[in-house]
Backbone as ProteinMPNN parsed JSONL, in Angstrom:
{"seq_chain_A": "XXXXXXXXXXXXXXXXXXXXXXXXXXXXXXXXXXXXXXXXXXXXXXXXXXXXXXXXXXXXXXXXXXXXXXXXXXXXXXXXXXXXXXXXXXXXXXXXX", "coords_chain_A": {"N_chain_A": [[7.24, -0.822, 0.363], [5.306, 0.601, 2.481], [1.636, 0.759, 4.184], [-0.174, 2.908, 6.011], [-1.953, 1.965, 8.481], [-4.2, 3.043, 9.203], [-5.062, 4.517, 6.998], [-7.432, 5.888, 4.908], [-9.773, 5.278, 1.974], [-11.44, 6.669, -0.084], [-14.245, 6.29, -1.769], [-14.124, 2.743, -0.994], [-11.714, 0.136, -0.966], [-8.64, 0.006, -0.489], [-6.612, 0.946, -3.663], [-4.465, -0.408, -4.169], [-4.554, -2.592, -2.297], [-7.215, -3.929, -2.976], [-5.976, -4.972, -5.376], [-3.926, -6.665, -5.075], [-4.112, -9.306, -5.465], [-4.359, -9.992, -7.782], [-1.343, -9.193, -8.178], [-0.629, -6.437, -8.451], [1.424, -4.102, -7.615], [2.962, -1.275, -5.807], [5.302, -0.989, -7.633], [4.302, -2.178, -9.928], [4.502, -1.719, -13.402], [3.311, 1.804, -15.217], [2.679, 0.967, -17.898], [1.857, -1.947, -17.455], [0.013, -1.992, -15.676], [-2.104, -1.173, -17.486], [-3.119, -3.207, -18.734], [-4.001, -5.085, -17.004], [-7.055, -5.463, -16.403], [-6.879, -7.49, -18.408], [-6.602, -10.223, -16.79], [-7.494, -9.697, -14.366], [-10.342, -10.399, -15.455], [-9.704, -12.748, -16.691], [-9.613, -14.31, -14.13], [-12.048, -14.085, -12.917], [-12.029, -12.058, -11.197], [-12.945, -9.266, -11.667], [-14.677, -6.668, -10.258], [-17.427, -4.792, -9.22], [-15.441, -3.717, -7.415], [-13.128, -4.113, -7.883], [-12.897, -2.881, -10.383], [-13.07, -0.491, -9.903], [-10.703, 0.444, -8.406], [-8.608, -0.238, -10.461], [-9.189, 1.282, -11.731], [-9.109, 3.629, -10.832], [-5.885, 3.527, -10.408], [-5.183, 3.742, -12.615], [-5.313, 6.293, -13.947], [-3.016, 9.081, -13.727], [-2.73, 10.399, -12.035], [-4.48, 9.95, -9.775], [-3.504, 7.79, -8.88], [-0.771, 8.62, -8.375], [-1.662, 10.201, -5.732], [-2.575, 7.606, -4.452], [-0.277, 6.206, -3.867], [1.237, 8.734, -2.764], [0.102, 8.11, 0.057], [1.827, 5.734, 1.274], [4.761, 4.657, 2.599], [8.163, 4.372, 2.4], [9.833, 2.435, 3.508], [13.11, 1.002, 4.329], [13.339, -2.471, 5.827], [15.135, -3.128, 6.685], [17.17, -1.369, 8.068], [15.478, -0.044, 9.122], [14.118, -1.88, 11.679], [16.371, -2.196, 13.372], [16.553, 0.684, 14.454], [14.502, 0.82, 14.988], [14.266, -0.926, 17.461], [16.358, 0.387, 18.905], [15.156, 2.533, 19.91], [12.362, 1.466, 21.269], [13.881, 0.379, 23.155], [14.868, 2.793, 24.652], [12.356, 3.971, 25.174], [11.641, 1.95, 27.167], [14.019, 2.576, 29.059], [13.038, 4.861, 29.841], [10.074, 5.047, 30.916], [10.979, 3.261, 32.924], [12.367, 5.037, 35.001], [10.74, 6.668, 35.621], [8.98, 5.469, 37.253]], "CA_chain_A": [[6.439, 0.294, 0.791], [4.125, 0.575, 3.59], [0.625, 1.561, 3.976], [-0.243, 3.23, 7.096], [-3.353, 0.792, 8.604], [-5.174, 4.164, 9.399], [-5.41, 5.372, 5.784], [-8.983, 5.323, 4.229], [-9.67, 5.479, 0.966], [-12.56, 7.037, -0.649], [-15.099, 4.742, -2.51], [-13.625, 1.461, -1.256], [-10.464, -0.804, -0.416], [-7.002, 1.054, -1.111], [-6.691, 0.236, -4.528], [-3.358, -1.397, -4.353], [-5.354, -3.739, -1.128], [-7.979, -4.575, -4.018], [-5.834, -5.805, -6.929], [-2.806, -7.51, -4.947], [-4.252, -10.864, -5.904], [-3.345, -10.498, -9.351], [0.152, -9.006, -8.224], [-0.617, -5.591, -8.651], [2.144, -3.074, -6.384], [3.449, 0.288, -6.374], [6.328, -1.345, -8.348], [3.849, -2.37, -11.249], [4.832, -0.449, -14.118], [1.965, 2.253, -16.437], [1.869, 0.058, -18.885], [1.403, -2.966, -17.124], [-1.078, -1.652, -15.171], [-3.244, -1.14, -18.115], [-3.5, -4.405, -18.912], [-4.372, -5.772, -16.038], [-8.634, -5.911, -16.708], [-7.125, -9.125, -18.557], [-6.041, -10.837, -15.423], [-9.143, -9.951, -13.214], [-11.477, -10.771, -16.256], [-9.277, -14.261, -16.802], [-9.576, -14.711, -12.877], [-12.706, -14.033, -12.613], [-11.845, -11.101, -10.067], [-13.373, -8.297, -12.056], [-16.02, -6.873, -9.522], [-17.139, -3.35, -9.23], [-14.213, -2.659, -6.123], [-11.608, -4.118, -8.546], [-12.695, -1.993, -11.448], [-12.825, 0.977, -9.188], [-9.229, 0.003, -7.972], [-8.204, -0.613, -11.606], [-9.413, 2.586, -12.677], [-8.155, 4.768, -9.425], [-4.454, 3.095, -10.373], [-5.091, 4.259, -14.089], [-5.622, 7.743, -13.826], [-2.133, 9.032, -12.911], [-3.294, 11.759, -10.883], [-4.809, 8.499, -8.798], [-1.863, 6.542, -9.147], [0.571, 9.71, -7.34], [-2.381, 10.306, -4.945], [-2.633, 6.701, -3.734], [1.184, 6.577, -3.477], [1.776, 9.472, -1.341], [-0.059, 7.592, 0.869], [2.548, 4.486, 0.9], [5.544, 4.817, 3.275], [9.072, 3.956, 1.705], [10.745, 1.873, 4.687], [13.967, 0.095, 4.568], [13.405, -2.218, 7.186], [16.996, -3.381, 7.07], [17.636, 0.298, 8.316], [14.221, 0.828, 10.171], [14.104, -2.785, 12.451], [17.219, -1.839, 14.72], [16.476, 2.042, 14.656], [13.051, 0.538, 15.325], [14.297, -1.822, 18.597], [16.919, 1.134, 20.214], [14.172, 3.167, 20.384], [11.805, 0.739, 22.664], [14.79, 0.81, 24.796], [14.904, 4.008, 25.173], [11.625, 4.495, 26.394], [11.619, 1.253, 28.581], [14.609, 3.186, 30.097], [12.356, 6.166, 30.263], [9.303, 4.484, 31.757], [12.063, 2.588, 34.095], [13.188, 6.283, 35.605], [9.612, 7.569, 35.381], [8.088, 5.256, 37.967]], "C_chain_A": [[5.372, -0.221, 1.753], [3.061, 1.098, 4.001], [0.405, 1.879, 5.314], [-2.035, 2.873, 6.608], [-4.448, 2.087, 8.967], [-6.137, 4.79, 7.896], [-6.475, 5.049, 4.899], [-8.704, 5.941, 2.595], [-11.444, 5.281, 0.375], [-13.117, 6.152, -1.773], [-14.757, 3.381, -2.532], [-12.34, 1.519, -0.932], [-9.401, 0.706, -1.24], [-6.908, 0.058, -2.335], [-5.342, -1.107, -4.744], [-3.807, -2.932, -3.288], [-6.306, -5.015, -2.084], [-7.29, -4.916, -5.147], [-4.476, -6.509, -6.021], [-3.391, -8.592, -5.618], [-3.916, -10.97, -7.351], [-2.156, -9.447, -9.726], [0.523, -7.748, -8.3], [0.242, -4.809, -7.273], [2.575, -2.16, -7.06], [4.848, 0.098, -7.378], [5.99, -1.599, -10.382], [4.227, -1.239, -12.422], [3.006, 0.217, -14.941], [1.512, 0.905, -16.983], [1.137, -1.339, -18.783], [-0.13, -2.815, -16.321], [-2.292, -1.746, -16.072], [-3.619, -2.171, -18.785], [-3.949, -5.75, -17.858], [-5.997, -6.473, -15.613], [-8.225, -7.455, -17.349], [-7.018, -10.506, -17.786], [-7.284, -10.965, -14.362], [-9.912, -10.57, -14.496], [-10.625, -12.541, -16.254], [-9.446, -15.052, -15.203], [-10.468, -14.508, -12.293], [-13.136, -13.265, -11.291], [-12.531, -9.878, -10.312], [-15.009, -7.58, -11.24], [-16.163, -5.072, -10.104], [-15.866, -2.81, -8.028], [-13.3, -2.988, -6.905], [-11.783, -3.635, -9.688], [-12.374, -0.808, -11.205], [-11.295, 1.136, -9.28], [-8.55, 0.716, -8.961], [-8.335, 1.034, -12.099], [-8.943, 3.547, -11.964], [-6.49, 4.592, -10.144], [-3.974, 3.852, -12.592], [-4.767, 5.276, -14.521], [-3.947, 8.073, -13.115], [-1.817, 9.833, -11.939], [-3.812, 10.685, -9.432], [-4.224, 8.249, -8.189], [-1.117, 7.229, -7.67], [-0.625, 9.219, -6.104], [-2.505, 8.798, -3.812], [-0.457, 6.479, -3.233], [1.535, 7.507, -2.181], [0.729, 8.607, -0.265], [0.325, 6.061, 1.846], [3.796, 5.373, 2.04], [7.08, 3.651, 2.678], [9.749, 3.74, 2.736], [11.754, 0.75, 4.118], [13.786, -1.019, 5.709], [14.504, -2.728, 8.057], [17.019, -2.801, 8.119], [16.099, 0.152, 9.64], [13.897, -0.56, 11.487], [15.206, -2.598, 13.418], [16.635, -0.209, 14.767], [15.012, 1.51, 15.742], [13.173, 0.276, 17.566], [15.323, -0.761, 19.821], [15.517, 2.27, 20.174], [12.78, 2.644, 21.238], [12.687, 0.905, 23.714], [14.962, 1.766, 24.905], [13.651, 4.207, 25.928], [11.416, 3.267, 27.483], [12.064, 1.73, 29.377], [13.524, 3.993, 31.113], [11.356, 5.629, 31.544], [10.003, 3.943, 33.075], [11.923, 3.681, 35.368], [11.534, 6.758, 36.451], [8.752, 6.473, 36.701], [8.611, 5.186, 39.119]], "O_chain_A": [[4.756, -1.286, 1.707], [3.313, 2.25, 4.354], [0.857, 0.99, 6.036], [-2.814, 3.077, 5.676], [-5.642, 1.791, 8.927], [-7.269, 5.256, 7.764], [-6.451, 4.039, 4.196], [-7.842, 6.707, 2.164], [-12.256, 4.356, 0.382], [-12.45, 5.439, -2.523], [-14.895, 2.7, -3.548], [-11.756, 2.564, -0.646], [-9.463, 1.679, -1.992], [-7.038, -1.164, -2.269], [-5.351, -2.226, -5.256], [-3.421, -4.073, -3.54], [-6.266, -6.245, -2.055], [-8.023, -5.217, -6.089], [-3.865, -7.11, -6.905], [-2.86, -8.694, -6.724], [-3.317, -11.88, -7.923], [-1.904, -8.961, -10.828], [1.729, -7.509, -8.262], [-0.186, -4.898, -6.123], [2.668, -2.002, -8.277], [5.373, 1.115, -7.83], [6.641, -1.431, -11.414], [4.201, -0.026, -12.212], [1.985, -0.438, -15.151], [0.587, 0.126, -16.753], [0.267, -1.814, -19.513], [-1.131, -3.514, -16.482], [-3.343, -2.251, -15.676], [-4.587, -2.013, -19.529], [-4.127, -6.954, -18.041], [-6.231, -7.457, -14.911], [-8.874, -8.457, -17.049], [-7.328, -11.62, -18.209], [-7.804, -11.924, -13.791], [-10.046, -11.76, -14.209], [-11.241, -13.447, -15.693], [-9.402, -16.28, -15.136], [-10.329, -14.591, -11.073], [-14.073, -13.529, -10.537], [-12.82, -9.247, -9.296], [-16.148, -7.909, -11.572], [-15.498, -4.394, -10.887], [-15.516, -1.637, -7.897], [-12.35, -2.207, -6.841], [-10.796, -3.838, -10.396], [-11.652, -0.084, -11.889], [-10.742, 1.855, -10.112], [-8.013, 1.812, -8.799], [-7.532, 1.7, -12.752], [-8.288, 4.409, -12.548], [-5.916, 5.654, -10.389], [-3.02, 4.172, -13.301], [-3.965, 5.359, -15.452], [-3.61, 7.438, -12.116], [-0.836, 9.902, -11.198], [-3.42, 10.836, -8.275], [-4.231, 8.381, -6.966], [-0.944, 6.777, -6.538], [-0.564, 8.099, -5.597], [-2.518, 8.916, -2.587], [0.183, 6.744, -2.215], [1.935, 7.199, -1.058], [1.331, 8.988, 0.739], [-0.365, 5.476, 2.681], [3.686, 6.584, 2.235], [7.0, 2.426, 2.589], [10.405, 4.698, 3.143], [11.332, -0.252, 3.542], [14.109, -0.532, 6.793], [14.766, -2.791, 9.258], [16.917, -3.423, 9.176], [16.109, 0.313, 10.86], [13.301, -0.05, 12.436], [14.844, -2.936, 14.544], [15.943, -0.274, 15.783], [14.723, 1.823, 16.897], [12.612, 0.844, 18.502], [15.265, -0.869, 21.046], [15.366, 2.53, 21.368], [12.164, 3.511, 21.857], [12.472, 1.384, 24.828], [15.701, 1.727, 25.888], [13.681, 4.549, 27.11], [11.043, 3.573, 28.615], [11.481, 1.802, 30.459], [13.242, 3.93, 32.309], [11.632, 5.704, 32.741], [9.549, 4.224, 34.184], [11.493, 3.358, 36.476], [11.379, 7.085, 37.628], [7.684, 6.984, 37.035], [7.908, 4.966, 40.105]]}, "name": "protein", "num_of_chains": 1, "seq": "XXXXXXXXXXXXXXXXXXXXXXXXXXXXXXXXXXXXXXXXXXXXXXXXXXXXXXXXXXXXXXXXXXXXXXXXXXXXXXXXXXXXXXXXXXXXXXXXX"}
């Protein structure tokens, strides 16, 4: 998944931005999630932006909410789709000047 670099996030880092370091992704499961204060507290990561985080990712109203803001790219699939579409508009630009 992919976060679009535009997307702000109210009171602080995107929470998934603030807990990668102790492995945290949209893959993490509930339950794991809620054990995760033992990981920042053992790693001495536990601040107020990674409790925020922690507690945004908790809530599963949060959770969805930070999600829809995640982009589900193949990029198998999306790296050639990606590269004929530069050539297309190089063409374009080509024609166009």
């Amino acid at each position: 998944m992919i976060k679009d670099p535009e997307t702000h996030w109210d009171g602080g880092p995107f929470p998934y931005d603030a807990l990668a370091e102790v492995g945290v992704t949209p893959w993490t499961t509930h339950a794991d999630l809620q054990d995760i204060s033992f990981e920042l507290l053992a790693r001495r990561l536990m601040t107020p932006v990674t409790q925020q985080a922690w507690d945004d990712l908790r809530s599963v109203r949060r959770r969805m909410l930070a999600e829809l803001l995640l982009y589900d790219v193949e990029l198998a699939e999306a790296i050639p789709a990606a590269e004929e579409t530069t050539r297309l508009l190089d063409d374009l630009i080509t024609f166009d000047i």
